[in-house]
C-alpha positions as CSV (number, residue, x, y, z in Angstrom):
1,X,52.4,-57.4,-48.2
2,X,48.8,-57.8,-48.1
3,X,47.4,-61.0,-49.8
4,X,43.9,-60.2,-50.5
5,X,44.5,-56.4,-51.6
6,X,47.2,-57.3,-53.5
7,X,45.3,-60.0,-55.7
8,X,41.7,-58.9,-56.5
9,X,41.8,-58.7,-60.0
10,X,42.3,-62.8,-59.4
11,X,39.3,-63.1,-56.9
12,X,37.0,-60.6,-58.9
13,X,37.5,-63.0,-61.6
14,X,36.3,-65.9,-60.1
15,X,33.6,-68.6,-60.9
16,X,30.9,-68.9,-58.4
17,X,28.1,-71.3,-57.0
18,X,25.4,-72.0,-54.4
19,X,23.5,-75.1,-53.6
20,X,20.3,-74.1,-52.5
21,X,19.1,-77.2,-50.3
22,X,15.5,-77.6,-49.3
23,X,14.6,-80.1,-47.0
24,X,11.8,-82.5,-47.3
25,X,9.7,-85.0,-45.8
26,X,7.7,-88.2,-46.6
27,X,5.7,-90.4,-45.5
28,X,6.0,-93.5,-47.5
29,X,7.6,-96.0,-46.3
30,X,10.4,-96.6,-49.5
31,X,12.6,-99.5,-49.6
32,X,16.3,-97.6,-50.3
33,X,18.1,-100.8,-51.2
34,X,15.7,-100.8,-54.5
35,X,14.7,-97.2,-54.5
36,X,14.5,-96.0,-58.2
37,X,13.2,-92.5,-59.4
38,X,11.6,-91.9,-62.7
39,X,13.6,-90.0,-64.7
40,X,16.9,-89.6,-62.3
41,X,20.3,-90.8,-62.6
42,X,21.1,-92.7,-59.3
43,X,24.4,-91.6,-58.4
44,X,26.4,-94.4,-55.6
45,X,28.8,-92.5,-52.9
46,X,32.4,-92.8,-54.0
47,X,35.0,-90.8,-52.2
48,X,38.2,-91.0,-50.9
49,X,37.5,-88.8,-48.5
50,X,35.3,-91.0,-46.4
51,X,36.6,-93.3,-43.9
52,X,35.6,-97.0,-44.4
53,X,32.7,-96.9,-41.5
54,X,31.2,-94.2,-43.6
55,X,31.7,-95.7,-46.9
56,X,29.8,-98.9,-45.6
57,X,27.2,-97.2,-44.0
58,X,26.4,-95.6,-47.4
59,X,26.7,-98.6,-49.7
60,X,23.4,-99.2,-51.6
61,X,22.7,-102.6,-49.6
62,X,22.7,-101.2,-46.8
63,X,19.6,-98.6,-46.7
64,X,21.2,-95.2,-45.1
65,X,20.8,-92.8,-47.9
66,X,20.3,-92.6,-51.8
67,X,21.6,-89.8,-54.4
68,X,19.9,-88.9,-57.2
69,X,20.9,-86.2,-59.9
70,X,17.2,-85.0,-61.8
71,X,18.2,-84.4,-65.3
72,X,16.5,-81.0,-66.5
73,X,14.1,-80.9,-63.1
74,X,14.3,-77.1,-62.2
75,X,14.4,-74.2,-64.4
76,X,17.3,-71.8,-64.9
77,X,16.2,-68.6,-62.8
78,X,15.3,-65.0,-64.3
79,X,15.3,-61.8,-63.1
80,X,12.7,-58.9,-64.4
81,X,15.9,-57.1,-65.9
82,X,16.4,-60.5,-68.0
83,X,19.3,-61.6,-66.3
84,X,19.6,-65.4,-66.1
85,X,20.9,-67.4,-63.6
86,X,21.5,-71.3,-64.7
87,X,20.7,-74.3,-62.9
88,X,23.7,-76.3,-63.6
89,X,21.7,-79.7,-61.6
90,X,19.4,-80.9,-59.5
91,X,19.9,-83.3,-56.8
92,X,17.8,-85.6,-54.6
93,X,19.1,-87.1,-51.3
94,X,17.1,-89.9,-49.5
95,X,17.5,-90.8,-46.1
96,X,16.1,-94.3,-44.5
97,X,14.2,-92.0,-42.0
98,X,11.6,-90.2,-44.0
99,X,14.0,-87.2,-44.6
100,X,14.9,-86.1,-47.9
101,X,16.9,-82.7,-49.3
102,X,16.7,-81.5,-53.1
103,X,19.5,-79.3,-54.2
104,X,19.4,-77.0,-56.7
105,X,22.7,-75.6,-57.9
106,X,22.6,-72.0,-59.4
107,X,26.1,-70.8,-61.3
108,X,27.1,-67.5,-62.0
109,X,30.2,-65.0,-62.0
110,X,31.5,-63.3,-59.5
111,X,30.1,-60.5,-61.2
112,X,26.7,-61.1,-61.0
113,X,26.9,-62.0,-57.1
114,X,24.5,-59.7,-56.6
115,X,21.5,-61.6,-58.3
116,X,22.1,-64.4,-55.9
117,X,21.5,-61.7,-53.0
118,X,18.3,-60.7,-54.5
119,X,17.4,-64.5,-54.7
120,X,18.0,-65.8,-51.4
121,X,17.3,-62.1,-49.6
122,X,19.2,-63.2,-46.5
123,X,18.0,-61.9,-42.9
124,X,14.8,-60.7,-44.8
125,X,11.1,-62.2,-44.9
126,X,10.5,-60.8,-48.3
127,X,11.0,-62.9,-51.3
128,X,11.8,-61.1,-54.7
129,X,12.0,-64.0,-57.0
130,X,8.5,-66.1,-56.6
131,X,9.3,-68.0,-59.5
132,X,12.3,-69.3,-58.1
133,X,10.1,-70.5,-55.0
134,X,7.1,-72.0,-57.1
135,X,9.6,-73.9,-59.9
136,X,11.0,-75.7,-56.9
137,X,7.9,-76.4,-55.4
138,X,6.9,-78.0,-58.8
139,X,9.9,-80.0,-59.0
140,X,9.3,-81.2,-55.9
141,X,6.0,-82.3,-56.7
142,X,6.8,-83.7,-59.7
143,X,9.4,-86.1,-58.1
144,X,7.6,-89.7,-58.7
145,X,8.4,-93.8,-58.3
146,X,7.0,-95.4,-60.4
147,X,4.7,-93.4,-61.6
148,X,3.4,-92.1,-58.0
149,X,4.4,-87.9,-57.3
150,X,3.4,-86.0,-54.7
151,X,5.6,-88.3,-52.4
152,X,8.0,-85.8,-51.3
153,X,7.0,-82.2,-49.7
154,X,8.8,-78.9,-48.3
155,X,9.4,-79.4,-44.7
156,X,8.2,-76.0,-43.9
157,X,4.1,-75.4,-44.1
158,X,3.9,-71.8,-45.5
159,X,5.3,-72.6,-48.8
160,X,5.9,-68.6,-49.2
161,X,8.5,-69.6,-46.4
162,X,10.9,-72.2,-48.9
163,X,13.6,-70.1,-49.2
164,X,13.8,-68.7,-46.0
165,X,14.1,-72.5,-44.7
166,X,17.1,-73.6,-46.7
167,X,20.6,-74.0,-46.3
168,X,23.3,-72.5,-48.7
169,X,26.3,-74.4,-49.7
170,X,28.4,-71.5,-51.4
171,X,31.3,-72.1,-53.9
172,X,34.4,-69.9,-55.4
173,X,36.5,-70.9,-58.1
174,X,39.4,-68.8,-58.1
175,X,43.1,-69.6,-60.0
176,X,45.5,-69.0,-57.4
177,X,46.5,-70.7,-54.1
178,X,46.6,-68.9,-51.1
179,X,49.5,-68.0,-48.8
180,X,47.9,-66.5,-46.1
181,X,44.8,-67.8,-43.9
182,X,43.4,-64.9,-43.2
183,X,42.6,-64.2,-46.8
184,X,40.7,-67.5,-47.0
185,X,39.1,-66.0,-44.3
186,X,38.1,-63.0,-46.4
187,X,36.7,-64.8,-49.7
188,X,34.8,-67.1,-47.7
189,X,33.0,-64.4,-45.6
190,X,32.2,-62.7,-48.1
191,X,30.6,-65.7,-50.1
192,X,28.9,-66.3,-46.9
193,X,27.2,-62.8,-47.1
194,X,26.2,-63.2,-50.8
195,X,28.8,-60.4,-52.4
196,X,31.6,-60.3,-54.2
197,X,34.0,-62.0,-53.0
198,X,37.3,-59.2,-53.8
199,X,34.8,-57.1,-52.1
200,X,36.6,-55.1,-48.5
201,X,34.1,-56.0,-45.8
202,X,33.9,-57.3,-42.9
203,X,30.8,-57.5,-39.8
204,X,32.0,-58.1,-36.1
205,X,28.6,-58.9,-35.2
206,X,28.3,-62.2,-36.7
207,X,29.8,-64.4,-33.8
208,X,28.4,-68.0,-34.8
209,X,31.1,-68.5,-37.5
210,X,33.9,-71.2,-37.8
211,X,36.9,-71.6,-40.6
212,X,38.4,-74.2,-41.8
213,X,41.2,-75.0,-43.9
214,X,42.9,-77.3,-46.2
215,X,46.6,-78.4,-45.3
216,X,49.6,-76.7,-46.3
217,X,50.8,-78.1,-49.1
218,X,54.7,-78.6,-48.4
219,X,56.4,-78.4,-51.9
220,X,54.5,-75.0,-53.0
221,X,54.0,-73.8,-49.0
222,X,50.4,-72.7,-49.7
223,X,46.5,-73.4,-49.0
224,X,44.5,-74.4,-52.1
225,X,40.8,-74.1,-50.0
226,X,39.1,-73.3,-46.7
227,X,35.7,-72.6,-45.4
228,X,33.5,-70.2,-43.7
229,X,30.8,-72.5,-41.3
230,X,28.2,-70.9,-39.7
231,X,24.2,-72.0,-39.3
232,X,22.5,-70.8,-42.3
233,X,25.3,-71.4,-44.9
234,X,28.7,-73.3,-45.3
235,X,30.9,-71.3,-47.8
236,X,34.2,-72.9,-49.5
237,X,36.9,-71.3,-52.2
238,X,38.6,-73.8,-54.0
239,X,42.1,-73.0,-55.9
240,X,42.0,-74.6,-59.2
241,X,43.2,-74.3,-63.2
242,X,39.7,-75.4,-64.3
243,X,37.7,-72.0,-64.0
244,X,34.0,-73.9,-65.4
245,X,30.8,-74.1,-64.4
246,X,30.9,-77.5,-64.6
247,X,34.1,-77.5,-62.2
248,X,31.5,-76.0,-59.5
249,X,30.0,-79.0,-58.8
250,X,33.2,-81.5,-59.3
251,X,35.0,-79.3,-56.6
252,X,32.6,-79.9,-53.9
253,X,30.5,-83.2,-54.4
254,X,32.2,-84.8,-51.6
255,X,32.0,-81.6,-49.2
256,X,28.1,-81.2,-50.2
257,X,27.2,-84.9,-48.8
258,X,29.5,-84.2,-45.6
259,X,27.1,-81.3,-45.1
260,X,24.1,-83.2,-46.0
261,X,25.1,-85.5,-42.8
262,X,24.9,-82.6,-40.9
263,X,21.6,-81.7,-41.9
264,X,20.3,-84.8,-41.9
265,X,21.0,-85.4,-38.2
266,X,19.3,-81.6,-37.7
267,X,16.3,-82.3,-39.4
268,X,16.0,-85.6,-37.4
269,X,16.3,-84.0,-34.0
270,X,14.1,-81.1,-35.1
271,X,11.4,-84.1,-36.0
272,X,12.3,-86.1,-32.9
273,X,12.0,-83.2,-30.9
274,X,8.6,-82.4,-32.1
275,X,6.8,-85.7,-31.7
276,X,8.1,-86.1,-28.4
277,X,7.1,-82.8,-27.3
278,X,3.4,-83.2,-29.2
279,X,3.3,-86.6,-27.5
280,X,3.8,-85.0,-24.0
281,X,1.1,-82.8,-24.4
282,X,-1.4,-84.7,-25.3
283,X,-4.3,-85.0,-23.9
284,X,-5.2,-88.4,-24.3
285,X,-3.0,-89.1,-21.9
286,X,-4.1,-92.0,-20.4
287,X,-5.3,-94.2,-23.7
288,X,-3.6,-97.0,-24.8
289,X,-2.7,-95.4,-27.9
290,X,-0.9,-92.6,-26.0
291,X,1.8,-95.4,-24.5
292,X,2.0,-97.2,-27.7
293,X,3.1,-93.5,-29.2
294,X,5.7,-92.7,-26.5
295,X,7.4,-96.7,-26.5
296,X,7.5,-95.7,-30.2
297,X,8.7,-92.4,-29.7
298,X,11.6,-93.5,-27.4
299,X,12.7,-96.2,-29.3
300,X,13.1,-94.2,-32.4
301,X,14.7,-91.6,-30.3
302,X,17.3,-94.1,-29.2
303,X,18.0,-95.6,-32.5
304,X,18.8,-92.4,-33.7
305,X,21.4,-91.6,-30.8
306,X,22.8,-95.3,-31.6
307,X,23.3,-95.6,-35.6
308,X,22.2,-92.0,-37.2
309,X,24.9,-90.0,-35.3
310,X,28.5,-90.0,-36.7
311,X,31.5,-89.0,-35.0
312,X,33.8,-86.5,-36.5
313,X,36.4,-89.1,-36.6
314,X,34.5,-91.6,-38.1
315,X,33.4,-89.8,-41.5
316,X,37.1,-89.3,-43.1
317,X,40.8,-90.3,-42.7
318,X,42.1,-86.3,-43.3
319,X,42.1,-84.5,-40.1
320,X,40.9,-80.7,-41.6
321,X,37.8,-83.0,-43.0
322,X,36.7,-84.3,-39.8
323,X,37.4,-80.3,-38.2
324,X,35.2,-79.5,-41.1
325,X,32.1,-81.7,-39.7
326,X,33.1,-81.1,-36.3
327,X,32.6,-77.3,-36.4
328,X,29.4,-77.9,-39.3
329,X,28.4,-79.9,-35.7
330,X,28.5,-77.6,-33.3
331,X,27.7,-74.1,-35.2
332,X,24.3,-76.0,-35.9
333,X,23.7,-77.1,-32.2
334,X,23.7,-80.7,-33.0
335,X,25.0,-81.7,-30.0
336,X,22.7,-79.5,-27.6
337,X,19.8,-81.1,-29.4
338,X,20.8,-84.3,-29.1
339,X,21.2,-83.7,-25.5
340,X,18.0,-82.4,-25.4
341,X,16.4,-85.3,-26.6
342,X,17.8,-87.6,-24.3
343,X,16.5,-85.5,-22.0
344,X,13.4,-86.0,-22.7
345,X,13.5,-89.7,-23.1
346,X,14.5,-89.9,-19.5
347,X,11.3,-87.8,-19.1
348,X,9.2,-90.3,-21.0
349,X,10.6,-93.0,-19.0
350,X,10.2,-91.5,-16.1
351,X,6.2,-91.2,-16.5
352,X,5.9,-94.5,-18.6
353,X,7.3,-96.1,-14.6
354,X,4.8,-94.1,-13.4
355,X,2.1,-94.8,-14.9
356,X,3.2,-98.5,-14.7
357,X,3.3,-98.1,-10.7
358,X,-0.2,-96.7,-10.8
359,X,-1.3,-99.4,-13.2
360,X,-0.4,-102.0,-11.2
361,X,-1.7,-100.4,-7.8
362,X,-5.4,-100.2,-9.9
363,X,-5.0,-104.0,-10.3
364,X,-3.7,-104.6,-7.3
365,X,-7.2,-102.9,-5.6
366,X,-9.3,-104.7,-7.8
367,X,-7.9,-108.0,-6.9
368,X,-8.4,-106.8,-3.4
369,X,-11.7,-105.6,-3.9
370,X,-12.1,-108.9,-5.6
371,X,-11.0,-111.0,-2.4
372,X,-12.8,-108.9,-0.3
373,X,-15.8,-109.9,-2.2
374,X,-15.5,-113.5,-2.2
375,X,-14.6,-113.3,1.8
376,X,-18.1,-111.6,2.5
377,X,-19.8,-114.4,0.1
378,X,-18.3,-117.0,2.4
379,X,-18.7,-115.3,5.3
380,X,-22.6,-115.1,4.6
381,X,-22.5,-118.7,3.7
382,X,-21.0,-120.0,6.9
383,X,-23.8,-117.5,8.7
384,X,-26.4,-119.5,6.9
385,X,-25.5,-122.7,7.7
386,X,-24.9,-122.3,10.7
387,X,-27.7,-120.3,11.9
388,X,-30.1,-119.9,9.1
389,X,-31.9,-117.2,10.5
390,X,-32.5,-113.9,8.2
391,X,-31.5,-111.4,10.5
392,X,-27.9,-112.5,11.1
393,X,-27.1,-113.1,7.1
394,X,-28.6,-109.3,6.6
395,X,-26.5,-107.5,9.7
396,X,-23.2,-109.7,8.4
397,X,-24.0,-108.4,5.0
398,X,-24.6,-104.7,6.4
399,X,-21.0,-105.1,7.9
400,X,-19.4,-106.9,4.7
401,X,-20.1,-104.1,2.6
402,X,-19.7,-100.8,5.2
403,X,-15.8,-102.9,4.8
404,X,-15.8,-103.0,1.6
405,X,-17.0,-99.0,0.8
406,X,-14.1,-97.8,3.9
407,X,-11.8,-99.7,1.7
408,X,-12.5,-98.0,-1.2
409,X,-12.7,-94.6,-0.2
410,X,-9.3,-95.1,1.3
411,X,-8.1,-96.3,-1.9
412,X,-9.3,-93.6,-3.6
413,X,-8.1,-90.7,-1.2
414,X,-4.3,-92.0,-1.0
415,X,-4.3,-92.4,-4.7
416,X,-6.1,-88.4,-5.4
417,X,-2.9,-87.6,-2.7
418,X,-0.3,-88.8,-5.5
C-alpha cells in the first residue's frame, strides 16, 4: 500500500497558505512595554506550547517582542490573467533590538499553487509580480506611532530585491491524518518547492533539509502534521476537519512565532556581524570614537549571546516542538554565526589590550620624558649655583638634551619594531 498514491484526490483538495515574511529594521528607539501602532490590533503571546521561560520572556512588561495584526494593510495580489490571490492578514512583529518582520499571509487552493510560484519565483532574480513588491513596500511605509511613518524599512537596500530576501512559512490543510511519515515527507516537499502538493516529485540535490513530525497519536495510531525545514522556507501540513481560509492562520500562529525566534536571532547575527566587521575596518582606527564603537560593539555582542539566544529546550514542554526549533537552528546556521561572533569579540578584545598596552607605554614615555626634563632643569640649577659661570650651564645643557633626543629615538625605534 502506498499512502500518498493512494490518497491524492484528498491532498489535491487541499487548502493552502504562505506567510511571506520581510524583515525590517529601525532606528528609533521604541519603548515595547507601551508600544502602540495606529490602526493595528495588538495581539499578546498566548500558547500552550511555550514553556514558562518563554512565556515570561514575551509578556508585554517585559520588552522582548510585540505582535501586531494590520487590519486591511496590504492588498489582495493579482495576476495579468485576473487571477486573485487574497491577503487573508498582515502582521507586524517588534523586537527590543531594532529588528522587526511584517507578514503577509496569501491563501489559495491547491489548485492555484502555481500563482504562488510565479509570485515568489524561487532560485530566480526576476520578479513577475512588481505590484506585489511595491504594495508591501507601501505598507511598510505606511506603518506609523502616533502619527510618525516611515519608521520601519526593508532590511535589504535594492528594494527590487524584497522578495528575493524573505522567508516563506508554507501551510496545507488537508482532511485526513497520516499513517505513514514518509508521506508527510512528500506534501511538505512539495509545499516547500511551491507545487501541488499530490504532485509525484522529488529533487536529490536539495541536501539542506530537515523533517519534523508531530507524535503518534495512540488511540487512532496516526500523525496529524510534520514539517519540511530548510533555509529559505519552513513548510507544515496540518490534518484537520476545518478546510477554511481562515483555519490557515489558526493552525499555525504558534509555529509562525517559533519561526520568528529563529529569524530574529539570524537577523541579529547578520547585524552583529556587520558592525563588528565595518568596525574593524575602519580607518579611524586610532580615534576615541573608534574605541567607544568597539566597547559598544562587544557589549551588545555579548548581550545578545546572554538573553537573545533560546535553547531548544527552553521554548516548549513537547519534545517534536523543541526538534522543530532545533533543526529551524541549525538549517539556518545559527549556531556557526553565533560562533562566529564570539570570535570576533575575542578579536576585539584582543586589540582593545593592545591598544591599552601601547596607551599606557605613550604615557609612560611622556612621564619619562617629563622627569627627564625636570632632572636637566635641576641639574643646570645646581651648575649655576655652584659655579655660575656660562660655559659650564651651556656644555651641561648640550649634554641634558643629546640624553634626552637618544632617549627618544630609542623610544620611537622599539615602538615602530612592534
Amino acid at each position: 500500500m502506498n499512502e500518498f498514491n493512494d490518497n491524492r484526490q484528498v491532498y489535491s483538495d487541499s487548502i493552502r497558505g504562505t506567510y511571506v515574511i520581510f524583515p525590517l529594521k529601525y532606528e528609533s528607539s521604541l519603548n515595547l512595554t507601551e508600544l502602540t501602532i495606529d490602526g493595528a490590533e495588538n495581539a499578546d503571546f498566548s500558547s500552550y506550547d511555550m514553556s514558562d521561560i518563554l512565556a515570561r520572556k514575551c509578556r508585554k512588561e517585559n520588552g522582548f517582542v510585540r505582535r501586531y495584526i494590520l487590519n486591511s494593510c496590504t492588498d489582495d495580489v493579482h495576476f495579468s490573467d485576473g487571477k486573485l490571490l487574497a491577503v487573508n492578514e498582515s502582521q507586524l512583529y517588534v523586537f527590543n533590538n531594532k529588528i522587526a518582520f511584517f507578514t503577509v499571509l496569501v491563501t489559495y487552493d491547491n489548485a492555484d499553487a502555481d500563482y504562488i510560484d510565479k509570485l515568489i519565483n524561487p532560485g530566480y532574480v526576476q520578479n513577475y509580480n512588481r505590484s506585489f513588491e511595491e504594495n508591501v513596500i507601501k505598507a511598510v511605509s505606511n506603518i506609523s506611532i502616533g502619527g510618525v511613518s516611515n519608521i520601519f524599512r526593508l532590511y535589504v537596500d535594492d528594494m527590487k530585491l524584497a522578495v528575493k530576501e524573505t522567508y516563506l512559512f508554507n501551510v496545507a490543510l488537508v482532511s485526513r491524518r497520516f499513517n505513514e511519515l514518509e508521506t508527510i515527507e512528500r506534501i511538505t516537499f512539495n509545499e516547500h518547492k511551491l507545487i501541488d502538493i499530490s504532485r509525484d516529485f522529488s529533487d536529490p540535490s536539495e541536501k539542506d533539509i530537515a523533517y519534523t513530525y508531530g507524535a503518534k497519536d495512540t488511540n487512532m495510531c496516526s500523525y496529524r502534521w510534520g514539517a519540511c525545514i530548510t533555509s529559505q522556507s519552513i513548510s507544515y501540513v496540518y490534518a484537520t476537519d476545518v478546510m477554511t481560509a481562515e483555519n490557515v492562520a489558526e493552525q499555525s500562529r504558534d509555529d509562525v512565532f517559533l519561526t520568528m525566534l529563529v529569524l530574529h536571532q539570524k537577523s541579529t547575527c547578520m547585524l552583529v556581524n556587520e558592525g563588528i566587521q565595518n568596525t574593524l575596518i575602519d580607518n579611524k582606527r586610532q580615534s576615541l570614537k573608534y574605541f567607544r564603537k568597539v566597547k559598544m560593539l562587544k557589549k551588545e555582542a555579548l548581550e545578545f549571546r546572554a538573553s537573545g539566544t533560546l535553547a531548544p529546550s527552553q521554548v516548549s514542554r513537547w519534545n517534536n516542538v523543541c526538534e522543530t526549533y532545533r533543526c529551524l537552528l541549525a538549517v539556518n546556521g545559527i549556531d556557526e554565526a553565533l560562533e562566529e561572533i564570539e570570535q570576533k569579540v575575542e578579536l576585539i578584545r584582543d586589540e582593545q589590550e593592545r591598544k591599552s598596552s601601547d596607551m599606557q607605554n605613550y604615557v609612560a614615555t611622556v612621564i619619562a620624558v617629563f622627569g627627564l626634563i625636570s632632572i636637566v632643569a635641576s641639574v643646570l640649577s645646581i651648575v649655576d649655583l655652584v659655579n655660575s659661570g656660562s660655559t659650564d650651564i651651556v656644555a651641561a645643557l648640550g649634554v641634558s638634551c643629546i640624553g634626552v633626543v637618544l632617549f627618544v629615538f630609542s623610544w620611537l625605534i622599539l615602538m615602530l619594531k612592534k
